[in-house]
N, CA, C and O of each residue as an XYZ file, in Angstrom:
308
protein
N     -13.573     13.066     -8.609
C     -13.318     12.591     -9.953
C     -12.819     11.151     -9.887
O     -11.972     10.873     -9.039
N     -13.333     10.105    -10.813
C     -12.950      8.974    -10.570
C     -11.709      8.309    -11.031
O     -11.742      8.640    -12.216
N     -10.972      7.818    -10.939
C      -9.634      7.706    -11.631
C     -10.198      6.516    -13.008
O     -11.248      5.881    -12.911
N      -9.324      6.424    -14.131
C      -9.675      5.621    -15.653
C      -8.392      4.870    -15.398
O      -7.227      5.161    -15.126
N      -9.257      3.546    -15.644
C      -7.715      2.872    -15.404
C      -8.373      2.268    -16.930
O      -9.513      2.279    -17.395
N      -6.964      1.713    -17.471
C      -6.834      0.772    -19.029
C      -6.540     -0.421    -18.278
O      -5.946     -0.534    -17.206
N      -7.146     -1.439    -19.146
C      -6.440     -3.119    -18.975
C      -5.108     -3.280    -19.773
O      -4.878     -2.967    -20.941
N      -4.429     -3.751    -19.000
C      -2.868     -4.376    -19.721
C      -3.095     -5.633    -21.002
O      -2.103     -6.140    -21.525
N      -4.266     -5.970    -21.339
C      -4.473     -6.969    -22.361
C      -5.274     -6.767    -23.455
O      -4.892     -6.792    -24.625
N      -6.677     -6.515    -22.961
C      -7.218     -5.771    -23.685
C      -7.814     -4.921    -24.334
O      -8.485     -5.938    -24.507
N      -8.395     -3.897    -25.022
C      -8.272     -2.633    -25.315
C      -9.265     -2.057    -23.971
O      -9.066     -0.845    -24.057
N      -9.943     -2.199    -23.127
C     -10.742     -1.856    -22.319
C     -10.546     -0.553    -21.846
O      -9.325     -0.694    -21.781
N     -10.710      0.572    -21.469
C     -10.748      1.322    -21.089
C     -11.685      1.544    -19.921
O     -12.470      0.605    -19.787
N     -11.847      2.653    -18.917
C     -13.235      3.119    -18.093
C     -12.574      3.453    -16.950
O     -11.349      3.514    -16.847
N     -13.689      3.759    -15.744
C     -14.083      4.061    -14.458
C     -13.410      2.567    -13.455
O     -13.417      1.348    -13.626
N     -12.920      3.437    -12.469
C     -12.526      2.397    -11.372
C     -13.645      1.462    -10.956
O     -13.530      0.242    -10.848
N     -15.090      2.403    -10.666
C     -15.916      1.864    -10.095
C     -16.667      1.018    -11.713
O     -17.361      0.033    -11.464
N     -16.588      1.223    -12.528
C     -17.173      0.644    -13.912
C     -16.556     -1.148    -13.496
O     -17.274     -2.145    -13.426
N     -14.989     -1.080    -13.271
C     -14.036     -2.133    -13.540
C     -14.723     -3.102    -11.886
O     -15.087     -4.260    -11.686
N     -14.621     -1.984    -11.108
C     -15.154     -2.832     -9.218
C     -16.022     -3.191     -9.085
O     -16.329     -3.774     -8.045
N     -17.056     -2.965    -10.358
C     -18.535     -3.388    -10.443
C     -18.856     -4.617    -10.951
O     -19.980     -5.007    -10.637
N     -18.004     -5.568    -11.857
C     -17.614     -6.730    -12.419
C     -16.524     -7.396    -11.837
O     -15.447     -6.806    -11.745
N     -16.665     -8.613    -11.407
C     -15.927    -10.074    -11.494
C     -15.583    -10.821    -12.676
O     -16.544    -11.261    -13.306
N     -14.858    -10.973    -12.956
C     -14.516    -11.949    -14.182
C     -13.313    -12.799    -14.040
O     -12.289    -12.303    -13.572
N     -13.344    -13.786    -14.331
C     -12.147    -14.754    -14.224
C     -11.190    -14.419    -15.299
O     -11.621    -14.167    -16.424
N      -9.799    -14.394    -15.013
C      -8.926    -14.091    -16.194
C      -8.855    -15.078    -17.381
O      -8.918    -16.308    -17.396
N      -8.724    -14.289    -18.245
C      -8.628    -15.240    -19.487
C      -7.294    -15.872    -19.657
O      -6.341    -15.098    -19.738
N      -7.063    -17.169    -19.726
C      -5.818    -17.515    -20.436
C      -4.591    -17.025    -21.007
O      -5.106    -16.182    -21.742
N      -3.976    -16.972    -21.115
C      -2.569    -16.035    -21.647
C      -1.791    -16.706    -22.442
O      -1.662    -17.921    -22.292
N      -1.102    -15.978    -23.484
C       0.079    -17.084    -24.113
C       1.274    -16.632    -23.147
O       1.297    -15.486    -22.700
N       2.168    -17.478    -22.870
C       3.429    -17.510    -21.743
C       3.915    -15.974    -22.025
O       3.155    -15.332    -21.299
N       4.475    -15.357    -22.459
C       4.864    -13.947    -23.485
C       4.179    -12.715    -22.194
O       4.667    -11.929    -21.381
N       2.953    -13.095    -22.577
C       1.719    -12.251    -21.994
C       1.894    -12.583    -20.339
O       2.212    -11.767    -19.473
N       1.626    -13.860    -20.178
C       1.622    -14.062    -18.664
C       2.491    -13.738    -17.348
O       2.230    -13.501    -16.169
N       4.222    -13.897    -18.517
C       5.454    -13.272    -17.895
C       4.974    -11.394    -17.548
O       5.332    -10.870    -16.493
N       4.397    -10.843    -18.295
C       4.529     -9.575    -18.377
C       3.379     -9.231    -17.054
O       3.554     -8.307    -16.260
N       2.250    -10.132    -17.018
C       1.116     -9.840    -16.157
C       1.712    -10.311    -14.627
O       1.114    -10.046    -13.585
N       2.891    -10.994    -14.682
C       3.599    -11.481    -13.045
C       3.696     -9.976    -12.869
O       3.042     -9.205    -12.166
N       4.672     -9.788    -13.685
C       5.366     -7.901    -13.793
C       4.474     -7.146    -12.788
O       4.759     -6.702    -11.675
N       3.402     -7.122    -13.430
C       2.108     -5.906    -12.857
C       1.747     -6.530    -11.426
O       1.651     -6.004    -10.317
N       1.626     -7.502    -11.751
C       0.897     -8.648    -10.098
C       1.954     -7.955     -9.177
O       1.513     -7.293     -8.237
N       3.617     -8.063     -9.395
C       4.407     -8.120     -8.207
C       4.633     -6.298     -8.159
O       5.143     -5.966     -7.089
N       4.377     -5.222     -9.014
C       4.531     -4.007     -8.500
C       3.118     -3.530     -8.118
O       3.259     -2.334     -7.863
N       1.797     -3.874     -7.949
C       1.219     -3.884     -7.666
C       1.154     -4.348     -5.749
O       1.103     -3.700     -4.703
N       1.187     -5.638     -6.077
C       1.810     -6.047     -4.386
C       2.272     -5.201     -3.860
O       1.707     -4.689     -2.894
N       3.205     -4.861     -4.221
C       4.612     -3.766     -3.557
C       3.628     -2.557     -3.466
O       3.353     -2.390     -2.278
N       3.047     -1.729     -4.193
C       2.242     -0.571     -4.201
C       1.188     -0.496     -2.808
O       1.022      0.366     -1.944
N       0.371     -2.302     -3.144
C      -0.289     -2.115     -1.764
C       0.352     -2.187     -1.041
O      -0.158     -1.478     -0.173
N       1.164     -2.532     -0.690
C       2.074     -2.911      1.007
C       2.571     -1.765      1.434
O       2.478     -1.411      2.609
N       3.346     -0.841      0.197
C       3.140      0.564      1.112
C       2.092      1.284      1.041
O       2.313      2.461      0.759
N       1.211      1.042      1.170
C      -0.642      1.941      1.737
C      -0.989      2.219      0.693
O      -1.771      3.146      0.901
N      -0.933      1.987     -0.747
C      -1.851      1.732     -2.285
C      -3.048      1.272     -1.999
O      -3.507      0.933     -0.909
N      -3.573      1.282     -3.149
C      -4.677      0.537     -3.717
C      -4.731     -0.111     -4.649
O      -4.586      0.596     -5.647
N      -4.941     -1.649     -4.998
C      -5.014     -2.237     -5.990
C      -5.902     -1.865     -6.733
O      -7.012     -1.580     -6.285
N      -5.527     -1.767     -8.373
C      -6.860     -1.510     -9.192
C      -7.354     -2.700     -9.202
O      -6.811     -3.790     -9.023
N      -8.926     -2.281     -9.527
C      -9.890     -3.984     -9.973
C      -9.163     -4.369    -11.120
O      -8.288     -3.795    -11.769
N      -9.706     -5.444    -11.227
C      -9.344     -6.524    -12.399
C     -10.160     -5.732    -13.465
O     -11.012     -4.851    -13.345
N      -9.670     -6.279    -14.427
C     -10.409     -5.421    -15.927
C     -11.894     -6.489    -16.258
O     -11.784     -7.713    -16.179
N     -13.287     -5.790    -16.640
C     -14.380     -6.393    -16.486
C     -14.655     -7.205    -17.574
O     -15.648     -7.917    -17.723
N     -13.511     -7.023    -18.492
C     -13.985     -7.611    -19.873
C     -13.236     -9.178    -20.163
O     -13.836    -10.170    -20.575
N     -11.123     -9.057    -19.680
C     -10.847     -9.728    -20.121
C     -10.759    -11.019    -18.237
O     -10.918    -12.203    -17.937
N     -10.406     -9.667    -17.542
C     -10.161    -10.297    -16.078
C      -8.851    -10.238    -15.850
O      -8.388    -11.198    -15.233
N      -7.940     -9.184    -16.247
C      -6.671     -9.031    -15.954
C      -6.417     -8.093    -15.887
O      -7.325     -7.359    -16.278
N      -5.155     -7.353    -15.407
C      -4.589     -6.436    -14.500
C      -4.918     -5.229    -15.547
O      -4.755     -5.150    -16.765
N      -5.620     -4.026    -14.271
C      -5.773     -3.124    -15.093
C      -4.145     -1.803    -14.599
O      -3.308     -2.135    -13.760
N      -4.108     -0.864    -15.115
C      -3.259      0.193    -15.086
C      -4.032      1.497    -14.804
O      -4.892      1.835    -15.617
N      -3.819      2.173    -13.833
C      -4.563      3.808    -14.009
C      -3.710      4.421    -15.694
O      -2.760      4.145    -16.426
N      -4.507      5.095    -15.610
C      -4.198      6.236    -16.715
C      -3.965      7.375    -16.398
O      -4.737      7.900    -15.595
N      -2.921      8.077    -16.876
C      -1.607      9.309    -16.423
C      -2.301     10.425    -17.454
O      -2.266     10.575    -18.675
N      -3.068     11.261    -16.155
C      -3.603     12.380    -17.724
C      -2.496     13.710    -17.829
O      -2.074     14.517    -17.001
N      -2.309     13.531    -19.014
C      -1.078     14.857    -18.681
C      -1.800     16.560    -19.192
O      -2.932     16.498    -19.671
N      -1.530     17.155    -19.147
C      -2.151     18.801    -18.731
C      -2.449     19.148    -20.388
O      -3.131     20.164    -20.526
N      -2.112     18.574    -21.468
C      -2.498     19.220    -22.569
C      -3.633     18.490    -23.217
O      -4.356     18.849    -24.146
N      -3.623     16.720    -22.098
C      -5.010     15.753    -22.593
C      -6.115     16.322    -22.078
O      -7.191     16.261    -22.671
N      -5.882     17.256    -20.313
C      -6.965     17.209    -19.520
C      -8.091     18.108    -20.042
O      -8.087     18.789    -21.067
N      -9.013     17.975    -19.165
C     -10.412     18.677    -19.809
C     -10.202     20.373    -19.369
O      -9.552     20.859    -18.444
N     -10.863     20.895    -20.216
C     -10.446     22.858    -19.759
C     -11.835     23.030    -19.467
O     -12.257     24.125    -19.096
């Protein structure tokens, strides 16, 4: 099963491999936004360094995506 990660910017949703399948350069940020995207950059870092995986970049805007947390009453039956 593939993990769904969301972008932290914009509404994007999908597939890990959907997001690993596109390059895109990040879009611009207002300062607000950019402080918050260090946020993700530096627990991300930390995630890979102990044996993680970085998610891809998001295919639409080009910024940090987030997995998505399915909890047991969203999941599929």
């Amino acid at each position: 099963m593939d993990k769904t990660l969301r972008c932290t910017v914009c509404p994007w949703r999908g597939a890990w491999t959907e997001a690993a399948a596109v390059r895109v350069q990040p879009a611009p940020l207002p300062p607000a936004l950019e402080e918050i995207q260090r946020g993700y950059e530096e627990k991300q870092a930390e995630e890979e360094h102990l044996g993680g995986h970085r998610p891809p970049c998001c295919p639409q805007c080009g910024n940090h995506t987030v997995t998505v947390k399915l909890h047991r009453h969203s999941a599929a039956v």
